[in-house]
C-alpha positions as CSV (number, residue, x, y, z in Angstrom):
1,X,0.0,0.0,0.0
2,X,1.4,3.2,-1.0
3,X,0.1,6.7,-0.2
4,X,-0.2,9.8,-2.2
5,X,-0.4,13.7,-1.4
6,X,-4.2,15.1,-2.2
7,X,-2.0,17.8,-4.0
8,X,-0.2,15.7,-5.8
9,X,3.7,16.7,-5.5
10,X,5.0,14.4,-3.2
11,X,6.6,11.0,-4.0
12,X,4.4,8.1,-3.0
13,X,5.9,6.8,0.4
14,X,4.7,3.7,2.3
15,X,3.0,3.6,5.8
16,X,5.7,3.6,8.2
17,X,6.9,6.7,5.9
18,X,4.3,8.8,6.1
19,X,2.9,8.0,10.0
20,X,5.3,10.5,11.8
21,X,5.7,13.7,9.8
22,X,1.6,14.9,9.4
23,X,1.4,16.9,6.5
24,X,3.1,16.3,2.7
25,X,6.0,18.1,1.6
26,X,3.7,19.6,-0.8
27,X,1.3,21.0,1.9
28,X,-1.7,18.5,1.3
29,X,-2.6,15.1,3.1
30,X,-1.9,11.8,2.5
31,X,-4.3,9.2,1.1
32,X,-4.0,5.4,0.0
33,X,-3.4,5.1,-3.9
34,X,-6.5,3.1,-4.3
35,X,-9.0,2.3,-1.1
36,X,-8.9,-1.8,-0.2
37,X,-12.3,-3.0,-1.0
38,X,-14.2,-5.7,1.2
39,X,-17.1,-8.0,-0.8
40,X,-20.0,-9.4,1.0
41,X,-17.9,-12.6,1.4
42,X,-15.6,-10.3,3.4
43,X,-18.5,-8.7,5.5
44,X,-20.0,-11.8,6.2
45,X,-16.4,-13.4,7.8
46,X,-15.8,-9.8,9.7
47,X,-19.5,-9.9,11.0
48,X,-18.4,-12.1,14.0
49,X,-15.2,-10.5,15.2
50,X,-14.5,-8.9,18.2
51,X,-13.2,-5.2,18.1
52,X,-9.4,-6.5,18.4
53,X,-10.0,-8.9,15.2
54,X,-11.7,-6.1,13.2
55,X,-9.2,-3.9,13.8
56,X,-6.2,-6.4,12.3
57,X,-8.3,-7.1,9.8
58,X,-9.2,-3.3,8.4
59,X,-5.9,-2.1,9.6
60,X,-4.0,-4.9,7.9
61,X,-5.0,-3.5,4.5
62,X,-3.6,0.0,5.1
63,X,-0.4,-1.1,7.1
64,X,1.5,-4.2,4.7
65,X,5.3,-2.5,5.9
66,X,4.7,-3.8,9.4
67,X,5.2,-7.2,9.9
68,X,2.0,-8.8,10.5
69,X,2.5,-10.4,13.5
70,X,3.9,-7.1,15.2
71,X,0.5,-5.4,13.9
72,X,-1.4,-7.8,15.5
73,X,0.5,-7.3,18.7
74,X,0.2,-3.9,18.6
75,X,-3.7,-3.7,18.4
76,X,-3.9,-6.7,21.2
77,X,-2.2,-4.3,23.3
78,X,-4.3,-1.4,22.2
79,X,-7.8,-2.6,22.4
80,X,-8.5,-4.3,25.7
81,X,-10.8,-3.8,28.6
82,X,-8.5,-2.4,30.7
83,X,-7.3,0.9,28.8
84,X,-11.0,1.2,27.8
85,X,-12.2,0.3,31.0
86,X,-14.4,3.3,32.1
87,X,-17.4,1.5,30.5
88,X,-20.8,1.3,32.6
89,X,-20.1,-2.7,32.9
90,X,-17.2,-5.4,32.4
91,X,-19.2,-6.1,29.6
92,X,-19.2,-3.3,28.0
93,X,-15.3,-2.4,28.8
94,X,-14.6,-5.9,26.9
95,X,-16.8,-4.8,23.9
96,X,-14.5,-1.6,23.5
97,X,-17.2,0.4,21.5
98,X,-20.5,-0.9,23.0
99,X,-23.9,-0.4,20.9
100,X,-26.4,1.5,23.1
101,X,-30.1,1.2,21.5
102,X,-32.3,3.9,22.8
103,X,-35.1,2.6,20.8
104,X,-36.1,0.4,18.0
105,X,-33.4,1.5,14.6
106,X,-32.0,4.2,17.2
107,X,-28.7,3.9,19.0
108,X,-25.7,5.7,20.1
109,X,-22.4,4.1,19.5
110,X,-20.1,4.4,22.5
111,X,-16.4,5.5,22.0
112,X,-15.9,7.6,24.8
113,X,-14.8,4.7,27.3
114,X,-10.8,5.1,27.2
115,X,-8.5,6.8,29.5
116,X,-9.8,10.9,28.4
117,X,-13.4,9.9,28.2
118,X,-13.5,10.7,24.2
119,X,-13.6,9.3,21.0
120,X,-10.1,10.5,20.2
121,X,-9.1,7.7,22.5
122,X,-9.7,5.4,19.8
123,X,-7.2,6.3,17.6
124,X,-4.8,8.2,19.6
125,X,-4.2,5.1,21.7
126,X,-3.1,3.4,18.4
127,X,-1.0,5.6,17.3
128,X,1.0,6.1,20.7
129,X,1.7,2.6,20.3
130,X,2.5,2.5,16.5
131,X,4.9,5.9,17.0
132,X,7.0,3.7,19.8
133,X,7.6,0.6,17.5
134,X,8.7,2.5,14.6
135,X,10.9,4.8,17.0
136,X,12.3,2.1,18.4
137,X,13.0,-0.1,15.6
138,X,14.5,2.9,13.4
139,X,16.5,3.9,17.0
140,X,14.7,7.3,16.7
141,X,13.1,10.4,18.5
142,X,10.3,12.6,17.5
143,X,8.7,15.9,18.7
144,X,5.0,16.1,18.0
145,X,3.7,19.3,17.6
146,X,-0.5,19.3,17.9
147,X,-3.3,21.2,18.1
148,X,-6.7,21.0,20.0
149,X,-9.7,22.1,21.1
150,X,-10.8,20.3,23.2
151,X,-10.2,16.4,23.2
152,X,-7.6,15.6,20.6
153,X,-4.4,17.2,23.0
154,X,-5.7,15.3,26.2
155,X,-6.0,12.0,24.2
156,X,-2.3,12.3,22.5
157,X,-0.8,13.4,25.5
158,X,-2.0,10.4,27.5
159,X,-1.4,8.4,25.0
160,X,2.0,9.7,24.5
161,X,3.0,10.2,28.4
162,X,6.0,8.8,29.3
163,X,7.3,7.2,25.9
164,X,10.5,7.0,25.2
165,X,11.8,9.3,22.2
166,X,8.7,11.2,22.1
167,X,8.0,14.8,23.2
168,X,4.4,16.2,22.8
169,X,4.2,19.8,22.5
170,X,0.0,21.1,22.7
171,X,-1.3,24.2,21.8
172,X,-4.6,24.9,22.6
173,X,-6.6,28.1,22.4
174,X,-6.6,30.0,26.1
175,X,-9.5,29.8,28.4
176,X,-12.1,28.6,25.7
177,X,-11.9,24.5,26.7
178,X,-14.2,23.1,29.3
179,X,-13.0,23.1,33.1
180,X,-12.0,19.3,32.8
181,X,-10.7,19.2,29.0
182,X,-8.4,22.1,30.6
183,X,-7.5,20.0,33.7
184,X,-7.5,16.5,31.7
185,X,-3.9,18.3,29.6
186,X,-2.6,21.4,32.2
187,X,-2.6,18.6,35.1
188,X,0.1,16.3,33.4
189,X,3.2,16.9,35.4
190,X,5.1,14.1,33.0
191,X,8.6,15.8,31.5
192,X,7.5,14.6,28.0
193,X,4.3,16.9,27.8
194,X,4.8,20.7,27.1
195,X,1.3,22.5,27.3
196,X,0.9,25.9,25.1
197,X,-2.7,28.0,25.7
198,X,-2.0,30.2,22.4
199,X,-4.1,33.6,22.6
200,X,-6.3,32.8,19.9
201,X,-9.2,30.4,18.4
202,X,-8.5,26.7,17.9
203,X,-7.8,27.4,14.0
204,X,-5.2,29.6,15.0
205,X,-3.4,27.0,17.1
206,X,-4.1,24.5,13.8
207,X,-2.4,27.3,11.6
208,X,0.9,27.4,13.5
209,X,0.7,24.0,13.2
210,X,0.4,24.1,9.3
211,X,3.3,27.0,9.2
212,X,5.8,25.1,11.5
213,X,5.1,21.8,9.4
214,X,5.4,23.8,5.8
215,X,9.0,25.0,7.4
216,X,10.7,22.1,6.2
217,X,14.1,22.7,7.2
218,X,12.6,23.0,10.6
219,X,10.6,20.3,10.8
220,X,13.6,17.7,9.2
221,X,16.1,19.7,12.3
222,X,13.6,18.9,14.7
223,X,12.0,16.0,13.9
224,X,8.5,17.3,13.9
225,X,6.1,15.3,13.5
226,X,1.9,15.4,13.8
227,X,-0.9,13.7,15.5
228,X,-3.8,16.1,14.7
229,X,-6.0,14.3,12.9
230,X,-4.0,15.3,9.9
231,X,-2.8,12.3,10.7
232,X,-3.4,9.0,8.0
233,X,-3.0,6.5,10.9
234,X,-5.6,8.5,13.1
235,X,-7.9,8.5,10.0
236,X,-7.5,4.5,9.4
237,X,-8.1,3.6,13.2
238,X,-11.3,5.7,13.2
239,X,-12.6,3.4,10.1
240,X,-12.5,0.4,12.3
241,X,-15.4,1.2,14.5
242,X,-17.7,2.3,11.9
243,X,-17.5,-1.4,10.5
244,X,-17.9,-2.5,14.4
245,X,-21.3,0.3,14.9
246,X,-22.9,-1.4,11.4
247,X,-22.3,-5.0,12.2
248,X,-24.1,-4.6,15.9
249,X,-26.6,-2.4,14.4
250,X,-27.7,-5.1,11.4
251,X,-28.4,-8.6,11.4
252,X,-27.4,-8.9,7.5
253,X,-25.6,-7.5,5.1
254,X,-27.8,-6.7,3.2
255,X,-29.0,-3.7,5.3
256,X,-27.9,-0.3,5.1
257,X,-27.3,2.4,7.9
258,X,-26.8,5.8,8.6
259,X,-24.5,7.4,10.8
260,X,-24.6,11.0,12.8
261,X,-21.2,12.1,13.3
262,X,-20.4,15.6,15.4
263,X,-18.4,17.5,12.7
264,X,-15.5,20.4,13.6
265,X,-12.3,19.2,12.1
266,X,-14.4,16.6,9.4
267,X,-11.5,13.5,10.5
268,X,-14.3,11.5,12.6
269,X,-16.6,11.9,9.4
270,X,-13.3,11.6,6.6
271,X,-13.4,8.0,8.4
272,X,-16.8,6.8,7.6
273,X,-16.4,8.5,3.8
274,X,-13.6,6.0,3.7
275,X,-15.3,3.0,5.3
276,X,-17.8,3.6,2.7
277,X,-15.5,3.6,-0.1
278,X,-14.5,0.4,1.0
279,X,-17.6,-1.3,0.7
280,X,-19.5,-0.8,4.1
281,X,-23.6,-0.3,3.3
282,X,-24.0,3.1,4.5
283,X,-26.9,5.1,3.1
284,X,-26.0,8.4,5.0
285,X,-23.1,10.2,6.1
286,X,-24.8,12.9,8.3
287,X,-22.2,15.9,9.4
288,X,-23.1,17.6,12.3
289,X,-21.8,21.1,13.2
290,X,-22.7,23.8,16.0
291,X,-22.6,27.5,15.4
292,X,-19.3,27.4,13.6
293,X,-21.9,25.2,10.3
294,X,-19.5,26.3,7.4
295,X,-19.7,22.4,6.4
296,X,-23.6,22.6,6.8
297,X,-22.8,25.7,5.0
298,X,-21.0,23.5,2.5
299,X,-23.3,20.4,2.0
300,X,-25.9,22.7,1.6
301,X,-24.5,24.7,-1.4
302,X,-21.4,23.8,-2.5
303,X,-19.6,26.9,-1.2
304,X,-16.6,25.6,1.2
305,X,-15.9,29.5,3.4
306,X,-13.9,29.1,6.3
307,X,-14.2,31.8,9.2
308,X,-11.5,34.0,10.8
309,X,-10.9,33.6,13.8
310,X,-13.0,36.5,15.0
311,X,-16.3,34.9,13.2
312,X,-15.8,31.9,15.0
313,X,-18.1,31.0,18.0
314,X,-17.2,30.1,21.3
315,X,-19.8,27.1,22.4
316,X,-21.0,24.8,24.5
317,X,-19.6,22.3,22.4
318,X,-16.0,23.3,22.4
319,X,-14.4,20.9,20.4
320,X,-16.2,21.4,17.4
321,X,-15.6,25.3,17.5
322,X,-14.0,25.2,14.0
323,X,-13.9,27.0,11.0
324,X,-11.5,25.3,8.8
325,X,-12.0,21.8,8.6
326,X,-8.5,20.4,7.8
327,X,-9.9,16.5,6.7
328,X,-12.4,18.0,4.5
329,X,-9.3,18.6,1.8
330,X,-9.5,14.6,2.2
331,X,-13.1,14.6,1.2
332,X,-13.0,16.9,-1.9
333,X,-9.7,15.0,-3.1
334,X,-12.1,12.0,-3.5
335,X,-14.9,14.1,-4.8
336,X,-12.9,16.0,-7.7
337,X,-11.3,12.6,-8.8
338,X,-7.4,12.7,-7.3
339,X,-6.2,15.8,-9.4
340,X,-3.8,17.2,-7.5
341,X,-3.8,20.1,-9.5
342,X,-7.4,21.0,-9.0
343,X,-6.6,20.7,-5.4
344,X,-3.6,23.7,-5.2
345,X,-6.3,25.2,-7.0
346,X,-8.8,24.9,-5.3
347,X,-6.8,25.2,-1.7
348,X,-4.9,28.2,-3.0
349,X,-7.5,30.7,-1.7
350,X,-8.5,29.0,1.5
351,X,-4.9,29.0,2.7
352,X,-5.0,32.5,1.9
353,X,-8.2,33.3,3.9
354,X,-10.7,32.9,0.9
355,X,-13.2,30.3,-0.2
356,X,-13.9,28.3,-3.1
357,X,-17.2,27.2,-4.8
358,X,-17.9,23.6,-7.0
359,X,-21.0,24.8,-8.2
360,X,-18.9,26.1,-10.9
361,X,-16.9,23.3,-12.1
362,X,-20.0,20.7,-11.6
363,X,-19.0,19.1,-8.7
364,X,-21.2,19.8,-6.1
365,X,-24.1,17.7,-7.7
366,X,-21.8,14.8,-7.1
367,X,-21.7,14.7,-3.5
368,X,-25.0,12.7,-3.1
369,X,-23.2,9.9,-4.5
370,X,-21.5,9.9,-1.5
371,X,-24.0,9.8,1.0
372,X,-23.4,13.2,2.4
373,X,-25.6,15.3,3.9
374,X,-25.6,17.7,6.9
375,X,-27.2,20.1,9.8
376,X,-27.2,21.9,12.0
377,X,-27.2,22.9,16.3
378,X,-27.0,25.7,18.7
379,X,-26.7,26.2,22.5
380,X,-30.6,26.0,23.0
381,X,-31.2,23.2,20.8
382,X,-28.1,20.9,22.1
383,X,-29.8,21.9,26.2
384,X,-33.3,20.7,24.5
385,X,-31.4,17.4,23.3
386,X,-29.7,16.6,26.4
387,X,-32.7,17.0,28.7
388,X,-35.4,14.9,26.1
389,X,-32.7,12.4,25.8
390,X,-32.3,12.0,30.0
391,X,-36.0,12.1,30.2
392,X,-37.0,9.6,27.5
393,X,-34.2,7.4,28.0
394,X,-32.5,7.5,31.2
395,X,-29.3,8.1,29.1
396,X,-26.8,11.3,30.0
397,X,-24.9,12.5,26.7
398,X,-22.7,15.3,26.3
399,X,-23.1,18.6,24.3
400,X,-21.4,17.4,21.2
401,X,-23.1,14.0,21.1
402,X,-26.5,16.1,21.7
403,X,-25.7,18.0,18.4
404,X,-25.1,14.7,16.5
405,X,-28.5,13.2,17.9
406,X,-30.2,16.3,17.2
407,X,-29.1,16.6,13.8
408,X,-29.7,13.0,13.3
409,X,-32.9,12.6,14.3
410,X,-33.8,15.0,11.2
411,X,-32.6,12.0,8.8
412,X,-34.0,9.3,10.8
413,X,-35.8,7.0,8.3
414,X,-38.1,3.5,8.9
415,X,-35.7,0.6,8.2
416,X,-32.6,2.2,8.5
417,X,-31.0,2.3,11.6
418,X,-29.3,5.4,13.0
419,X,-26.4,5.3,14.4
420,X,-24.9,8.6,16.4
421,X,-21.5,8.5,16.9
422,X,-20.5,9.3,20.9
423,X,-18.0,12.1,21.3
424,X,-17.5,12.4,24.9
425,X,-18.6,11.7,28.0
426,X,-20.9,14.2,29.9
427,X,-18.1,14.6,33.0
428,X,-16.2,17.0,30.6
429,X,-18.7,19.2,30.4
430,X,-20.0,19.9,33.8
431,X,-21.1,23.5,33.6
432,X,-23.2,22.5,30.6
433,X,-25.1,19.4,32.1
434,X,-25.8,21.2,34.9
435,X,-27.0,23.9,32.9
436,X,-29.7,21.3,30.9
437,X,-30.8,19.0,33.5
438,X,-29.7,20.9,37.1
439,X,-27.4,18.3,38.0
440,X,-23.9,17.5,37.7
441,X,-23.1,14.5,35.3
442,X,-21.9,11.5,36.2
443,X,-18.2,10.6,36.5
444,X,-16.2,7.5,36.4
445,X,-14.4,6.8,39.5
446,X,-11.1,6.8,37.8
447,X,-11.1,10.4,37.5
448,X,-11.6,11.8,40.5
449,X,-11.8,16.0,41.4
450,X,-9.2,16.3,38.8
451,X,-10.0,20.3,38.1
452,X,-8.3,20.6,41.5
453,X,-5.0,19.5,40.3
454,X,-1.8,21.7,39.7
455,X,-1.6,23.2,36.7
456,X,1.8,22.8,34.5
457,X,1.3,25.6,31.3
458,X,2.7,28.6,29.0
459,X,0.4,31.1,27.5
460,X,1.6,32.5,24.6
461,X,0.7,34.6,21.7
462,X,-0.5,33.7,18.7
463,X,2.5,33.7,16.6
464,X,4.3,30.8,14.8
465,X,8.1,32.1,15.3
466,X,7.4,32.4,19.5
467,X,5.7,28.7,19.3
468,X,8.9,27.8,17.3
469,X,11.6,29.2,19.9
470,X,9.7,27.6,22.4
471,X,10.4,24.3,20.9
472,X,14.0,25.0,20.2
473,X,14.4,26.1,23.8
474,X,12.7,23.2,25.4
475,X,14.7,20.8,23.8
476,X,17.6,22.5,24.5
477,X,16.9,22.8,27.9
């Protein structure tokens, strides 16, 4: 399996190649050549797996430079009840991504039982484990530079605490995460883990990340590399539990389904476009957004317009406060048929602050043949969602999953079962729950009153040179 740049100016590399370093060296992201395809024979032999099997058996068609029996070591050690172990039951911790039904064709699907209560624990603790083997074996180091808003820094960074050759350095945008996302990073006291609140919005923390990984001569000195979802391995991992959701929701294969997935940085969604491609029945595709809807803005008329940072919303869901979707360039590589040069041509605007429309070359009336479609929440609506869902079902759900299920529900067709993807647990949103149902949310005993913590942070301002010295000046010190 080799993997080429979306803009198409970068030598085809393998897996192992292209994990550590995040973006090309032409400035796009990396996809396979050609997606594996599974048949109904396939399906049918995958239907019975467990979470651990399914994963070797997706993953093994992305990842041929590993040797097969290390893969399959690696995802044994990933996937077990014990790192995903803040499940309601044993049962559910040994399922890893347990179906929850909340009626007849309705369910949630939930990812948010690892070690940062999110769904970015299902990749991220991968890919710590795939970034120490190849370390290792090629006698290496690495500094990963990230960028989050929310759950994506906690879930590296405790998936990266403590590994040898690997230092994480986090920015996140200051004072605009939840009390516990804040406390889940800042409260790390492990020498590996360098926590930056940049002055800013999440896409500007995402931007320095772009400029210090477009500094080539940098990034080679330094050995930069990326875990933002950016990231191919991140993307691959995430397919594996959209075959898991379909096969617990349907009793053949024969049946289709449709998945809700809350949509800020369009990775958690790229992943079901691909699961798709490779032959999963999915009728749907729905993208979810907040108040920062420029892909509801997209899906809706074919005009992609990122916001600057001063147009984009601060909300109760946090983590999907976006405005420039980095994954979507995934999407529209797909869409516009792997010509790299419509993609520079199409990206040259938005990486200048501008926007670009496929009404005009014809492509936007070929996005139904993918399944996508989208929606729509706000702060009232989300409150609306949590409290109907508590009521009706006795189930607690955070602010991002409320937006999925809220958005979903507006697709929600007889005979084809909806499945809304979990983002987090309600505990990371505390002011929020309480806010919707007057009562504070539950939390797993692992965590504790971890708000309460020391704090170990830098605030900075929002400019790529400062984020670089501090880099340089870390490592030196």
């Amino acid at each position: 399996m080799r993997y080429i740049s979306t803009r198409g100016n970068s030598p085809a590399q393998s897996f192992t190649q292209i994990l550590l370093g995040g973006l090309a060296p032409d400035g796009g992201l990396y996809l396979p050549e050609t997606y594996p395809h599974f048949g109904a024979a396939d399906l049918s032999t995958m239907r019975g797996m467990n979470y651990r099997e399914l994963a070797y058996t997706v993953l093994s068609r992305f990842i041929d430079d590993i040797p097969a029996a290390d893969l399959r070591a690696i995802i044994d050690k990933t996937y077990t009840p014990e790192v995903y172990g803040n499940a309601r039951s044993d049962e559910q911790a040994a399922d890893i991504t347990p179906l929850h039904t909340l009626e007849p064709g309705l369910h949630l699907l939930c990812l948010s039982n690892g070690p940062t209560l999110a769904f970015k624990d299902m990749a991220m603790q991968l890919l710590g484990n795939l970034f120490e083997y190849v370390l290792n074996r090629a006698g290496e180091d690495i500094n990963i530079l990230g960028a989050t808003s929310g759950d994506t820094g906690s879930a590296a960074e405790y998936a990266m605490r403590g590994k040898r050759g690997i230092n994480v350095y986090m920015l996140s945008p200051h004072n605009k995460m939840s009390r516990f996302q804040t406390a889940q990073m800042f409260s790390l006291q492990d020498e590996n883990i360098h926590n930056i609140a940049v002055d800013g919005v999440f896409d500007d923390c995402q931007d320095i990340v772009k400029a210090v990984s477009n500094d080539h001569e940098f990034k080679a000195k330094y050995k930069i590399g990326a875990v933002n979802s950016i990231n191919w391995g991140r993307v691959a991992a995430q397919v594996v539990y959209y075959f898991k959701g379909y096969f617990a929701a349907t009793h053949d294969n024969n049946q289709q389904v449709s998945f809700s997935v809350p949509s800020g940085n369009f990775g958690n969604v790229c992943a079901g476009h691909i699961a798709r491609m490779m032959g999963l029945p999915i009728k749907h595709l729905i993208v979810a957004t907040n108040e920062n809807d420029v892909l509801d803005e997209f899906f809706k008329t074919g005009v992609y317009r990122p916001r600057a940072a001063a147009q984009t919303y601060h909300t109760s869901s946090p983590s999907m406060d976006i405005s420039k979707a980095s994954n979507f360039e995934r999407f529209v590589a797909d869409l516009t048929g792997r010509d790299g040069a419509v993609l520079r041509a199409l990206w040259e605007p938005i990486d200048q602050g501008g926007m670009f429309d496929l009404n005009q070359q014809g492509w936007f009336e070929q996005v139904a043949d993918y399944g996508m479609v989208s929606g729509a929440s706000n702060h009232a609506s989300r409150m609306e969602t949590i409290r109907d869902t508590w009521e009706k079902y006795g189930v607690m759900i955070d602010t991002h999953t409320a937006d999925g299920l809220k958005v979903g529900l507006e697709y929600f067709e007889p005979g084809v079962p909806m499945i809304v993807l979990e983002t987090a647990l309600p505990a990371k949103f505390d002011e929020a729950i309480h806010e919707a149902l007057g009562r504070a949310p539950e939390r797993p005993a692992t965590i504790g009153d971890i708000e309460n913590l020391p704090q170990r942070f830098t605030v900075m301002r929002n400019d790529v040179e400062d984020i670089k010295q501090f880099i340089v000046s870390h490592l030196a010190s």
